[in-house]
VOVORO-293473 format. One record per residue (C-alpha): x, y, z. Coordinates in steps of 0.001 Angstrom, whole numbers, plus 500000, padded with zeros to 6 digits. Layout:
BEGIN
X,Y,Z
...
This chain:
BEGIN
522219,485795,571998
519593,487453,570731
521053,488056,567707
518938,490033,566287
515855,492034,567522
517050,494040,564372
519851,492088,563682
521020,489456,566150
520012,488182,563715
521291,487503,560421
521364,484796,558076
522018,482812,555025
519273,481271,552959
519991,477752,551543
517552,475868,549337
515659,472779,549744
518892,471077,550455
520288,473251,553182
518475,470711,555783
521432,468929,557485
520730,466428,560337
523360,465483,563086
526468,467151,561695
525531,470293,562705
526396,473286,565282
525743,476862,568044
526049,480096,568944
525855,482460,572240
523923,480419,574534
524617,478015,577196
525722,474868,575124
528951,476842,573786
531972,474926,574670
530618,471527,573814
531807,469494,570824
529724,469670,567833
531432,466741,566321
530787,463072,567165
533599,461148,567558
535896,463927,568420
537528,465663,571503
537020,469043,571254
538603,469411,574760
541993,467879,573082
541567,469950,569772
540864,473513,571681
544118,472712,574132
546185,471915,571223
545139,474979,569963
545921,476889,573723
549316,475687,572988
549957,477079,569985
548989,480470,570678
550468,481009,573770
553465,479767,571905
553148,483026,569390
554756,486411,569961
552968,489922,569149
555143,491960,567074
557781,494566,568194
555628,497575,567610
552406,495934,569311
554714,495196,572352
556305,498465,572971
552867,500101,572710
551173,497199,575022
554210,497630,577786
553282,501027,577903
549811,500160,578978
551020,498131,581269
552842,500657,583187
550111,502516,583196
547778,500143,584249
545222,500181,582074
541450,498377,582029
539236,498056,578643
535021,497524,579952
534212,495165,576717
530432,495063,576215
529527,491791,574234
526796,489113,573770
526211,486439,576420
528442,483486,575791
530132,484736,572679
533992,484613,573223
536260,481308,574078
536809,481585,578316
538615,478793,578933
536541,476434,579863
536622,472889,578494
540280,473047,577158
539514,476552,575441
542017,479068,575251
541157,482358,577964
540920,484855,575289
540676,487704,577721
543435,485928,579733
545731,485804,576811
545436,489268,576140
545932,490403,579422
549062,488038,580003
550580,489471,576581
549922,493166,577066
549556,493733,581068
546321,495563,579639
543188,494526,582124
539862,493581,580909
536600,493886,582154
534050,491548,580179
530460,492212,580659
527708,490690,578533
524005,492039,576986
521113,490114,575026
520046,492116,571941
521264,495387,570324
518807,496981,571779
519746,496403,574989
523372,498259,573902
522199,501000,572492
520002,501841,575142
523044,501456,577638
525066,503752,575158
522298,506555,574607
521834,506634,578358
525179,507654,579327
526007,505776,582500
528325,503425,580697
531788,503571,579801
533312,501188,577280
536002,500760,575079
535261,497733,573114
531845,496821,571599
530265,494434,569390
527095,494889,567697
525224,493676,564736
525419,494695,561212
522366,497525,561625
523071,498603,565005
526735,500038,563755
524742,501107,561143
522709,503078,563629
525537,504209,565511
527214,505424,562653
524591,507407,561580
524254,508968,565025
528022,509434,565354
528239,507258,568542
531110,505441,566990
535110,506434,566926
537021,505952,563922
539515,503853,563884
543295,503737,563332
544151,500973,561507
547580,501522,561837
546808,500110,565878
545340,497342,563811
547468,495654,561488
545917,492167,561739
542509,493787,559705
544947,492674,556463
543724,489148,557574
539610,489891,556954
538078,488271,553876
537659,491082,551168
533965,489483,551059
533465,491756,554314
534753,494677,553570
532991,497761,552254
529630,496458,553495
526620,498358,553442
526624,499287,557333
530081,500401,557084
530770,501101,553636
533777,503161,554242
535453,500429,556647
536011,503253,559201
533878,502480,562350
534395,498321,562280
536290,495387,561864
533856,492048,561555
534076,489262,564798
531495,486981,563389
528872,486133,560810
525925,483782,560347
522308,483039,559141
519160,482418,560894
516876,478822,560108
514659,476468,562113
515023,473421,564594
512416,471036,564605
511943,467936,566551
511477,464739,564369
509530,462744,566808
506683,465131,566539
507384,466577,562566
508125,463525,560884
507854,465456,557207
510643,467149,556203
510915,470555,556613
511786,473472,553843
509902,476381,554136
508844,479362,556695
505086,478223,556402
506044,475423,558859
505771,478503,561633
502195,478535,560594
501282,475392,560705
498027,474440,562868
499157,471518,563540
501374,472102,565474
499452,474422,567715
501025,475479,571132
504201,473651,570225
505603,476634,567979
508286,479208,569145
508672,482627,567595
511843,485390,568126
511206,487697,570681
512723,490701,569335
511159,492657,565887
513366,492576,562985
513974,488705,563290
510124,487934,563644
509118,490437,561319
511935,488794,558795
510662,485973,558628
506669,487225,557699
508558,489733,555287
510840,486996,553600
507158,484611,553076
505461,487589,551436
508294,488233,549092
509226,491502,551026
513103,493286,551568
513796,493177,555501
515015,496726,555013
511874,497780,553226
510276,501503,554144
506956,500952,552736
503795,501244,555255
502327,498806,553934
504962,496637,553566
504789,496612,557231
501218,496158,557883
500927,493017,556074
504151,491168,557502
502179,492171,561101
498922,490641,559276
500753,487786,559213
502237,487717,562264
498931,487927,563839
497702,484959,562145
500525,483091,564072
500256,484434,566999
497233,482089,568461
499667,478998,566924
502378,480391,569489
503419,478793,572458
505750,481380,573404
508220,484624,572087
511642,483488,573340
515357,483930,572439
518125,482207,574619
515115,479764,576040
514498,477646,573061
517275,475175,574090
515444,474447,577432
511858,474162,575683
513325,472215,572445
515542,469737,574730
512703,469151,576892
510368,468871,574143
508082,471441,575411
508403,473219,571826
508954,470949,568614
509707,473964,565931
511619,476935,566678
514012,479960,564886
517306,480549,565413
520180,481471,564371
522774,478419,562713
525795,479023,564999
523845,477428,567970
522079,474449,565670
525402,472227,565838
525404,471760,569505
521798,471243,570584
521368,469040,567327
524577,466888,568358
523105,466647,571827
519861,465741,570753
519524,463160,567781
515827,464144,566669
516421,467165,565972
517032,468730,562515
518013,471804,561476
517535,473564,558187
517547,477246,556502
514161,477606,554808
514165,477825,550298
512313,481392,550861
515589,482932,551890
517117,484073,555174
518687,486920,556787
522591,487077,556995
524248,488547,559441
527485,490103,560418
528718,490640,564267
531431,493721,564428
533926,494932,567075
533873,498640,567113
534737,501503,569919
532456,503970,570795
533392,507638,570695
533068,507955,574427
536258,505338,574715
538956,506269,577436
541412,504072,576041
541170,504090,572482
544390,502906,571474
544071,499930,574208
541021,498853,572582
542468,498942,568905
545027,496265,570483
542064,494437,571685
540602,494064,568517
544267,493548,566532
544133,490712,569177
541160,489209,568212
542033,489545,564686
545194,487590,565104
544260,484222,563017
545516,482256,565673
543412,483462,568671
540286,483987,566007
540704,480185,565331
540917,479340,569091
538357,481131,569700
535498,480756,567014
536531,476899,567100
535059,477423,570693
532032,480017,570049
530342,478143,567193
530368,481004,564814
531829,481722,561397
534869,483324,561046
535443,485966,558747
539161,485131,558201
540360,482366,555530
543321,482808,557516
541677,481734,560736
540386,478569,559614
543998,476462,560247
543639,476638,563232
540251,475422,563503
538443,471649,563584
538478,470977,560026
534975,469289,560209
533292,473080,561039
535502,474445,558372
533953,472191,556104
530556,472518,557720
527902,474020,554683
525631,475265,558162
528902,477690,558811
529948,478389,555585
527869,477884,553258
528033,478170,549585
528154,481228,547230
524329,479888,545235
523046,480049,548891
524571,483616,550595
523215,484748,547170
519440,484597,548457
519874,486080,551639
519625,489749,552660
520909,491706,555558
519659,494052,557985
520261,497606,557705
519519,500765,559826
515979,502134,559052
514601,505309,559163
513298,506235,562481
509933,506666,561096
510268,503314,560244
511791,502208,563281
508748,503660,565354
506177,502068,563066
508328,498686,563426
507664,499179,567208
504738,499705,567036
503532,497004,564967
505136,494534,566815
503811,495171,570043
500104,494897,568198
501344,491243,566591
502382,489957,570263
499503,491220,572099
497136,490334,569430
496099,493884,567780
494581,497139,569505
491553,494946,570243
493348,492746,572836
495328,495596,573825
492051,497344,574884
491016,494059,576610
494152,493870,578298
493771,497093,579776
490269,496581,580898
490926,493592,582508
493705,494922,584513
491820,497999,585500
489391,495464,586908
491608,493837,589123
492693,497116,590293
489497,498526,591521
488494,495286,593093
491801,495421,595034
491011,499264,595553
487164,498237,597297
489381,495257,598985
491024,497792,600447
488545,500566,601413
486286,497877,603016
489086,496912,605107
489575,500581,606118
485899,501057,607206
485674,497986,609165
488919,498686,611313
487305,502554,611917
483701,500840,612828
485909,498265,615394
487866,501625,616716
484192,503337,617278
């Protein structure tokens, strides 16, 4: 997932001694589903979950409202990350299955890869859904740009099971527009083969030695995060200058760089293309269970923290079919069967019996109040800001307005050679014609 691009990401900071080594864990990508624990059967734990929920019963109210759908015949379009709810694979419970089987009310599941790629399917108007879930400063955003429906909670009596902890947060202060699916911090994998020392800080990212072997976020507010949380910065800072030096930075990495990636760093860390790489802690269990030498730890200069929400947007169809969705998902039963499967934190105490206790007790998922007390979250920025951020990042990947110049010159170059290519052709065929 690329949680972040100005969220996706999100993340806790813990100290010198938030480096953990093979008990750790995932999120969105393509190792979901496999057991972060050694030892265990996550195949046998997630079906003994399936059993108990499908066991359960929605109460009277929910079901006269759902069998009303059903006659009608109603489909919810659900626009989510990639990989980022359980499916029923590996012994998992089908959460869209479930839901469907309890309330006759059809879902279509589709998937994107940052919040940016949602918003620009929102603002375009082509799309139709019911059911969203974006970061912390996209709902923010959409808030703020009243793309967002407020909700009845009255549709949604399972909200009494969120964590008081995340409610009244900054992007939705009021709790009108959201109810919280996830939440997690961003930190580093590294490869112990190759980085034998251990690692605790950001600076690691711009480290010459290990030149060409060094991954950096491909979206803005994660990479610029990390420069900003080096240089003492806030991540929601409006300062110019602010900005200018985290890209200062930035281009001092960029010739250390191998490559700006997001749901790739599994392929390029497993195959030890890359040794050091960001990422967000959700996804560090799996591909550091499936690969011994590789740690994971949040760096002692702090991290970003982030919260995933489920909201509808104001162009919803089915409103009150989508408020059952999300009372669904808030159910502590199928939000334990189904973050047990995702990888991700739950932000329901309630939740947690019916997860693996050994992620419950993980300090990578939940870690403790000393270290969620140096983190910071994203928040929607002024546009000004938000074109500047733009801006500046596509001068940090390309190198500065220099390179860009280069760039352009070079390319112009090819094209008139293909151009005279071309026109030479054209005059010999009219010479052979003569």
């Amino acid at each position: 997932m690329n949680r972040g691009n100005a969220f996706h990401g999100g993340g806790v900071s813990q100290g010198k001694d938030a480096s953990y080594g093979k008990d750790v864990f995932h999120r969105g990508s393509r190792f979901r589903g496999m057991s972060p624990f050694p030892g265990r059967s996550r195949a046998a734990w997630a079906v003994c979950l399936a059993m108990a929920v499908l066991l359960s019963f929605a109460p009277a109210r929910q079901v006269q409202a759902e069998e009303a759908a059903r006659d009608r015949g109603v489909t919810i379009n659900v626009y989510n990350w990639g990989e980022y709810i359980a499916n029923g694979t590996d012994g998992s419970l089908d959460v869209n299955e479930e839901f469907t089987r309890r309330t006759g009310i059809r879902v279509n599941y589709t998937t994107f890869d940052s919040n940016e790629s949602l918003y620009s399917k929102l603002v375009g108007g082509g799309a139709d859904y019911d059911v969203i879930i974006p970061s912390d400063y996209m709902v923010s955003k959409l808030i703020h740009e009243n793309m967002l429906a407020e909700l009845d909670f009255s549709n949604i009596p399972n909200y009494q099971y969120i964590d008081e902890d995340f409610r009244n947060a900054e992007y939705d202060p009021e709790n009108r527009y959201s109810v919280p699916y996830t939440w997690g911090v961003v930190g580093l994998f590294y490869n112990t083969d190759y980085i034998q020392e251990e690692i605790t800080s950001w600076t690691a990212l711009w480290d010459d030695r290990y030149a060409g072997k060094i991954l950096m976020f491909d979206n803005p507010r994660d990479a610029f995060a990390i420069a900003q949380f080096l240089l003492g910065q806030s991540v929601n800072t409006t300062l110019e200058e602010d900005w200018m030096e985290a890209t200062a930075l930035l281009k001092q990495q960029k010739p250390l760089v191998q490559a700006y990636v997001m749901d790739r760093i599994f392929d390029k860390m497993e195959s030890e293309e890359a040794w050091i790489a960001p990422y967000y802690a959700g996804d560090a269990a799996i591909l550091v269970e499936h690969n011994e030498n590789i740690r994971y730890v949040v760096p002692e200069e702090g991290t970003n923290y982030f919260v995933d929400a489920m909201c509808i947007p104001v162009t919803s169809s089915h409103k009150a079919e989508a408020e059952a969705y999300i009372n669904f998902l808030c159910d502590p039963e199928i939000a334990g069967a189904n973050m047990d499967y995702v990888g991700y934190s739950t932000p329901e105490t309630a939740a947690k019996e019916y997860m693996d206790p050994e992620m419950v007790e993980s300090p990578i998922y939940y870690p403790d109040q000393e270290t969620l007390a140096r983190t910071q979250v994203f928040v929607n920025l002024p546009e000004e800001t938000s074109k500047l951020i733009d801006k500046l990042w596509a001068e940090a990947k390309m190198g500065g307005p220099g390179e860009t110049i280069v760039l352009v010159a070079i390319i112009l170059g090819f094209l008139g050679i293909y151009i005279a290519i071309l026109v030479g052709k054209r005059r010999k065929r009219l010479r052979e014609l003569a």
